[in-house]
C-alpha positions in Angstrom: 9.8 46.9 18.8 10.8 43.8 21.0 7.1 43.1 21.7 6.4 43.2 18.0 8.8 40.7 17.4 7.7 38.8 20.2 3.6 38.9 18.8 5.7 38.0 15.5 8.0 34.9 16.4 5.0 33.5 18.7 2.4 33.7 15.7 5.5 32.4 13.1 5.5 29.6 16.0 2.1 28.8 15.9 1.7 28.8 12.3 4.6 26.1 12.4 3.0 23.6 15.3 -0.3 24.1 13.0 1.3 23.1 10.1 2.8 20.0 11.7 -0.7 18.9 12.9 -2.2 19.1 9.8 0.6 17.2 8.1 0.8 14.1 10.9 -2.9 13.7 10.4 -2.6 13.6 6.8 0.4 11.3 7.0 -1.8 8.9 9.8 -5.2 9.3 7.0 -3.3 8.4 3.9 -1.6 4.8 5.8 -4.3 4.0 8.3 -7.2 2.4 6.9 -9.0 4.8 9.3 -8.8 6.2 12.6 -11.0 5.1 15.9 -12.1 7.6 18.3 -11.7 4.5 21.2 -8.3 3.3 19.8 -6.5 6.6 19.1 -8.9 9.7 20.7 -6.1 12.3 20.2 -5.4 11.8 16.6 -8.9 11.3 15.6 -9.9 14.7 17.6 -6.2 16.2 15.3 -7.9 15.4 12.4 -11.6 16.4 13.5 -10.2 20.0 14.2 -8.7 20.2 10.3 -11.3 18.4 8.7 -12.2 20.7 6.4 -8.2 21.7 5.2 -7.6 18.1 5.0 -10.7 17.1 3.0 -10.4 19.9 0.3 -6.7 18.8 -0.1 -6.9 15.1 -0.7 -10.4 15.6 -2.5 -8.6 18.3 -4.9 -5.3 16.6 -5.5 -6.2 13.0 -5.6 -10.0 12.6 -5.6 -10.0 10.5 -2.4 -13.4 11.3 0.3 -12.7 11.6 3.5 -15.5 10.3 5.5 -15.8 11.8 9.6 -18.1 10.1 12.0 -18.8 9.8 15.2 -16.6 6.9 16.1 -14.2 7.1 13.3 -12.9 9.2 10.4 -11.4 7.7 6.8 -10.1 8.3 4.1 -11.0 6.4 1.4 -8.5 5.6 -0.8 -8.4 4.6 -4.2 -5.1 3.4 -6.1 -4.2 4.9 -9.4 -2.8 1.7 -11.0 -3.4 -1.8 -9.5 -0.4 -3.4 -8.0 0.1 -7.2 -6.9 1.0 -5.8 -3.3 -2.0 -3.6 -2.9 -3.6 -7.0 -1.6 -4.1 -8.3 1.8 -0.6 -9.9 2.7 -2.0 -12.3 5.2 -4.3 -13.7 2.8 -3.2 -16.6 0.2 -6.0 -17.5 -1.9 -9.2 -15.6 -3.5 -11.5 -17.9 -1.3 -10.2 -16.0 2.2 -11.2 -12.9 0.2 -14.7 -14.1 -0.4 -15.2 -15.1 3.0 -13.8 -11.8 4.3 -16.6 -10.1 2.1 -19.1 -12.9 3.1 -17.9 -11.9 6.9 -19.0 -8.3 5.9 -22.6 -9.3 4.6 -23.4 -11.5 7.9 -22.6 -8.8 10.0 -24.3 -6.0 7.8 -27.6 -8.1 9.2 -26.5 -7.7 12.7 -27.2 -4.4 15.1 -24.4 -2.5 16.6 -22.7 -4.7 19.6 -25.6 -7.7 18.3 -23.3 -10.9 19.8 -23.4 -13.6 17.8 -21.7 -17.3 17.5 -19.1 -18.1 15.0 -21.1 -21.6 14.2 -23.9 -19.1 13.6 -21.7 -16.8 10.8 -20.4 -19.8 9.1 -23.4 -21.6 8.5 -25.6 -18.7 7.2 -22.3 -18.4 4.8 -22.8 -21.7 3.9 -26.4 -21.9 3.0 -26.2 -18.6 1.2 -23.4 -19.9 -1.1 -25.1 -23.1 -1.4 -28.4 -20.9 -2.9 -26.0 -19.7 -5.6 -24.5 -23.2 -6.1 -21.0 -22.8 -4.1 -19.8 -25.5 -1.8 -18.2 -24.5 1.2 -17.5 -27.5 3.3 -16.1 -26.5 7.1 -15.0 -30.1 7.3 -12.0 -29.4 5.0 -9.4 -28.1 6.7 -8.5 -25.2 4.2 -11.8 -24.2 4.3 -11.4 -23.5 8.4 -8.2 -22.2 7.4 -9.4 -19.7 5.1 -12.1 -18.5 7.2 -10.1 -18.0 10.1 -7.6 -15.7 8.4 -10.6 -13.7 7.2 -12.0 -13.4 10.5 -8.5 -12.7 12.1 -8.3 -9.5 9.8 -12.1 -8.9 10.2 -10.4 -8.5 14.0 -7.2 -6.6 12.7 -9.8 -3.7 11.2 -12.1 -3.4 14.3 -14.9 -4.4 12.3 -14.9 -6.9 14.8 -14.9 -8.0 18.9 -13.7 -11.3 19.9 -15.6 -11.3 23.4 -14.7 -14.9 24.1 -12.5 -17.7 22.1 -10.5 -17.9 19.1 -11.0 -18.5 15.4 -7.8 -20.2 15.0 -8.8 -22.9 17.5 -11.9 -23.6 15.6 -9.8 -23.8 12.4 -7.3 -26.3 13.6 -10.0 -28.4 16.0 -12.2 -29.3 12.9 -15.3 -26.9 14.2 -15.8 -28.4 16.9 -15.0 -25.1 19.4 -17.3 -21.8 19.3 -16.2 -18.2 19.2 -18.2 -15.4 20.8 -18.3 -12.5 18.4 -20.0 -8.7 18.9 -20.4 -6.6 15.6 -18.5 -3.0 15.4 -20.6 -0.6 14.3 -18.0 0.2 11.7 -18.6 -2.7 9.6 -20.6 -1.3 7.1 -18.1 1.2 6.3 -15.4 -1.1 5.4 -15.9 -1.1 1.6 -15.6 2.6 0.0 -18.4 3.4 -1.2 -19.5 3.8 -4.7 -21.9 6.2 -6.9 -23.3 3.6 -8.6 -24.4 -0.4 -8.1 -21.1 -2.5 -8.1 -23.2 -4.4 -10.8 -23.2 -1.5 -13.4 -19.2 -1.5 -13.2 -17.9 -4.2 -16.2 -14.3 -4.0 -15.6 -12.0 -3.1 -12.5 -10.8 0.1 -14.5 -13.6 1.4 -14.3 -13.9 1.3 -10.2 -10.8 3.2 -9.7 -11.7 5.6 -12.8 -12.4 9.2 -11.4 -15.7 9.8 -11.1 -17.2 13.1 -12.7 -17.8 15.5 -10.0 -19.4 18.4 -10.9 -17.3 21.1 -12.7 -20.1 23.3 -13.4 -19.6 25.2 -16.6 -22.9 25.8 -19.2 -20.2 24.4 -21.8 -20.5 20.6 -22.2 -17.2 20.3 -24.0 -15.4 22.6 -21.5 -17.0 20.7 -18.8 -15.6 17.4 -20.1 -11.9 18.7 -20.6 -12.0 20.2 -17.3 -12.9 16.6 -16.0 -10.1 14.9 -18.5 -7.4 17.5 -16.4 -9.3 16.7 -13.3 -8.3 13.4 -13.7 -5.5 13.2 -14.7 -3.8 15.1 -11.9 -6.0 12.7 -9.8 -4.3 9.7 -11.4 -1.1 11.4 -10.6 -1.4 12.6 -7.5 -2.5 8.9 -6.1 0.1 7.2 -8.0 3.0 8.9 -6.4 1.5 9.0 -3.0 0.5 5.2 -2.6 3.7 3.7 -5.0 7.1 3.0 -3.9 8.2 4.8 -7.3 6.7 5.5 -10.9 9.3 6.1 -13.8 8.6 8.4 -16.6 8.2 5.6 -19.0 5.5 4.1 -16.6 2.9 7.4 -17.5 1.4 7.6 -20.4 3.0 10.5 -22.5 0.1 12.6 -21.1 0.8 12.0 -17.6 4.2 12.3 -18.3 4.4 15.7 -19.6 2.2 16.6 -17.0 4.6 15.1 -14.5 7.4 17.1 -16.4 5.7 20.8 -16.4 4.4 20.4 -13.2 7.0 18.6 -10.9 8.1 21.8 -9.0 4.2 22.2 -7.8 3.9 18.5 -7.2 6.6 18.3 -5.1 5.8 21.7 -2.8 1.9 19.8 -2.4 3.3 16.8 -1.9 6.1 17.8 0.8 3.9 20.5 2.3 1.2 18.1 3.3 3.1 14.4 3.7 6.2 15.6 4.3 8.3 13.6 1.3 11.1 15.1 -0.1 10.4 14.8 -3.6 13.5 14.5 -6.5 13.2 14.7 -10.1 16.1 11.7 -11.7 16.7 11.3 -15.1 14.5 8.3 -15.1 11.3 10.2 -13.0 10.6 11.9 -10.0 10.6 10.3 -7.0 9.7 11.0 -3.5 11.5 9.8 -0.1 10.9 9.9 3.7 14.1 11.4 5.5 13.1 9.7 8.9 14.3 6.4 10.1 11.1 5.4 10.8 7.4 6.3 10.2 3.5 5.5 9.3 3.9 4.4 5.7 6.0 0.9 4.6 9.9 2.0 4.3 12.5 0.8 1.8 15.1 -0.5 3.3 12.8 -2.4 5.2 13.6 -4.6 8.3 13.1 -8.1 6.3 16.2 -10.3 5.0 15.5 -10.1 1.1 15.9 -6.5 1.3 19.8 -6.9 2.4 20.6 -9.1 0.2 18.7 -7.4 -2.5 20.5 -4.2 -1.5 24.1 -6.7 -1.4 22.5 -7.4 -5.0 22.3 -4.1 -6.4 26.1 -3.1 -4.8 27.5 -6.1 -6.6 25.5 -4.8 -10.2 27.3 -1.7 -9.5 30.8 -2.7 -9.0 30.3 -5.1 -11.8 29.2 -2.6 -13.9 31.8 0.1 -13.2 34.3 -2.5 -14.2 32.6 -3.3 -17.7 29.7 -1.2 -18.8 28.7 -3.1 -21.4 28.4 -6.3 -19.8 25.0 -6.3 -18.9 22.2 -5.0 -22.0 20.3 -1.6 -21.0 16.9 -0.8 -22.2 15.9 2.9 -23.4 14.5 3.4 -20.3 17.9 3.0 -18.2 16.7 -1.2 -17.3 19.6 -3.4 -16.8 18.2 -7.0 -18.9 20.4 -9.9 -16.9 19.3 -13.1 -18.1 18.0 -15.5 -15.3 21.4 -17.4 -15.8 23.3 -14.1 -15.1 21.1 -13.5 -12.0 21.6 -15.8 -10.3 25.2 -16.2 -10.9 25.4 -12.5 -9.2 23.8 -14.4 -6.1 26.0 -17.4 -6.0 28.7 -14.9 -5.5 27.5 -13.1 -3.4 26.5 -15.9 -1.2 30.0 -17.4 -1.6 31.4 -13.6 -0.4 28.6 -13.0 2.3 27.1 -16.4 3.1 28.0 -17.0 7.0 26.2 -13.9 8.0 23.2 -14.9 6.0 20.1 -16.5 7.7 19.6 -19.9 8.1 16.7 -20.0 5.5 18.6 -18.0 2.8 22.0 -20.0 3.2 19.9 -22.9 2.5 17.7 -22.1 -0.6 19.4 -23.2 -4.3 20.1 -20.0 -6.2 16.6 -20.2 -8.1 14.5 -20.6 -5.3 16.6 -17.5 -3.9 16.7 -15.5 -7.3 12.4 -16.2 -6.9 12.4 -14.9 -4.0 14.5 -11.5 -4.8 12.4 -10.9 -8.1 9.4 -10.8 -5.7 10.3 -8.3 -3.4 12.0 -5.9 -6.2 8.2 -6.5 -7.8 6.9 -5.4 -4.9 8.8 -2.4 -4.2 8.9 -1.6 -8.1 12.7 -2.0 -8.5 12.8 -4.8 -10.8 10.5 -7.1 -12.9 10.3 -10.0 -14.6 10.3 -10.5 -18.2 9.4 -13.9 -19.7 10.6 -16.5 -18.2 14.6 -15.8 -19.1 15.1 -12.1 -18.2 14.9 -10.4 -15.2 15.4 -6.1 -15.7 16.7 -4.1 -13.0 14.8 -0.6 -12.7 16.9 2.7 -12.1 15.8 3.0 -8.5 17.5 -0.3 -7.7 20.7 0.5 -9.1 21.1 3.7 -7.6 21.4 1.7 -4.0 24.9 0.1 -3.0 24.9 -2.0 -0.1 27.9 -4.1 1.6 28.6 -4.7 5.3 30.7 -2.9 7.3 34.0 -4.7 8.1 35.9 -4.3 11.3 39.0 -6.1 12.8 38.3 -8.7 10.2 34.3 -9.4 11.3 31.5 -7.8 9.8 
């Protein structure tokens, strides 16, 4: 009897560690862009030993590939609504994204470890765009600039070896200094890849549309509403993976009931492979990461607007409590403060909290501040704009309350 228990607890103990393997490569797949056998040998060999679990979960619940090589393995994800921060942060103008692709096309001409100049990169760029009647002028300045943040995150991605020099020197000495480049042999892997020409797509919906894979029935019209659930559980399933939070009234009433009859399955997929605790609110179901820390962006995060964003929405809740009607509220459960009303909440809250703000914040006037604040609850989906005059406060936001801790009269 103890031995069967024994055989028992050790195989209950291996189905555990096996488990946890298979959810810390999914984790590292779905916030990595992808995963070097050089750079990170162990967890590239983690998720080469459950490919095949991995693959049929992410290709079943979200549509997303995942591609394995010999040098790398991705996962190639696709977002099931555009959002302003699913963009390159470092990057401040379209023109560093064409010359990141541009970087891409150069090198797609070049052999695994080719070496190459920089002077050489830029000026095939330059004559290309100039055969389809685009200036690019290295003597300007922002030009340099914008080339150099591509290449920098050209370097971030692997896609390429800086063997000697800097492109940031280049940028800021007018051209006049060289870098030595060598081309990664994962360059041409960079951009997911398609099932048709990029030139047979007319609008960006249609690039992040699910693509009919083959549900193989002899019925056309059972093969097409097969595809419609497909998905729309795909749609879903990326949506509340990849997004801070999605509210009920941000589905359509499809994906909404969906959402609704489904959330207990959603939520065991969801937790048994990524690990997030997954809540249904009144205003939608929402998923969190009960670590501190971990692979994907956290709110809280570590940056100063979140404090005083979470100062913000402490201050909306005592105000609040005190007179409920104060502030309008939407159907949706969206506080509507006009911009006035904002940014009085911050000038009291600066006049409360002010000497323990940074330098930068203490300084800004209460619009540039309020700016600033509406950006990062865009980002994080907590608040939006509306016209120019109102600012709503989403549900998530007001369910946080944030103050500093006060001891022996300091904080």
């Amino acid at each position: 009897m103890r031995k069967g228990k024994t055989i028992r607890r050790n195989a209950d103990r291996d189905k555990a560690r096996l488990k946890e393997d298979v959810q810390q490569a999914a984790i590292a797949l779905l916030n990595r862009h992808w995963i070097t056998k050089v750079k990170d040998p162990e967890l590239f060999i983690l998720v080469k030993d459950h490919y095949e679990a991995l693959r049929d979960w992410f290709h079943d619940r979200a549509g997303f590939s995942l591609l394995l090589t010999r040098h790398f393995v991705k996962l190639e994800k696709i977002p099931g609504s555009f959002q302003p921060w699913m963009g390159i942060s470092s990057f401040y103008s379209s023109r560093d994204y064409a010359l990141f692709t541009y970087g891409l096309w150069y090198m797609e001409g070049c052999g695994d470890a080719q070496q190459f100049l920089l002077s050489e990169m830029v000026d095939a760029i330059r004559d290309h765009l100039l055969s389809l009647d685009v200036t690019m002028d290295w003597t300007l300045y922002e030009h340099r600039l914008s080339m150099a943040r591509a290449l920098k995150k050209l370097r971030e991605l692997d896609v390429l070896v800086s063997v000697e020099g800097e492109e940031t020197e280049w940028a800021r000495e007018g051209g006049y200094s060289n870098v030595l480049y060598e081309a990664s042999p994962l360059a041409r892997y960079i951009l997911r890849r398609f099932p048709k020409e990029l030139m047979a797509y007319s609008t960006m919906e249609d690039l992040i549309a699910p693509h009919a894979a083959a549900i193989g029935t002899e019925d056309g019209n059972a093969t097409e509403a097969a595809f419609a659930v497909q998905a729309r559980r795909h749609k879903i399933f990326r949506r509340l993976m990849q997004e801070p939070v999605v509210y009920d009234w941000q589905w359509t009433e499809d994906e909404r009931r969906y959402v609704l009859s489904q959330r207990s399955w959603i939520i065991e997929q969801i937790r048994g492979m990524l690990r997030l605790d997954g809540r249904r609110f009144r205003e939608g179901l929402m998923f969190t990461w009960s670590e501190l820390s971990g692979e994907m962006d956290l709110f809280p995060t570590l940056a100063g607007q979140t404090d005083l964003l979470l100062l913000f929405a402490g201050e909306l809740r005592r105000v609040v409590q005190a007179d409920p009607s104060l502030y309008e509220r939407d159907d949706h459960g969206n506080y509507r403060l006009t911009r006035a009303e904002f940014e009085g909440v911050l000038i009291r809250l600066k006049q409360y909290h002010g000497d323990f703000w940074n330098k930068d914040h203490r300084g800004k006037t209460s619009g540039a501040l309020a700016d600033e604040l509406i950006e990062h609850m865009e980002d994080w989906n907590l608040g939006a704009r509306e016209g120019a005059y109102t600012v709503k406060i989403y549900p998530a936001l007001a369910r946080w309350n944030g103050n500093y801790n006060w001891e022996a009269g300091e904080a």
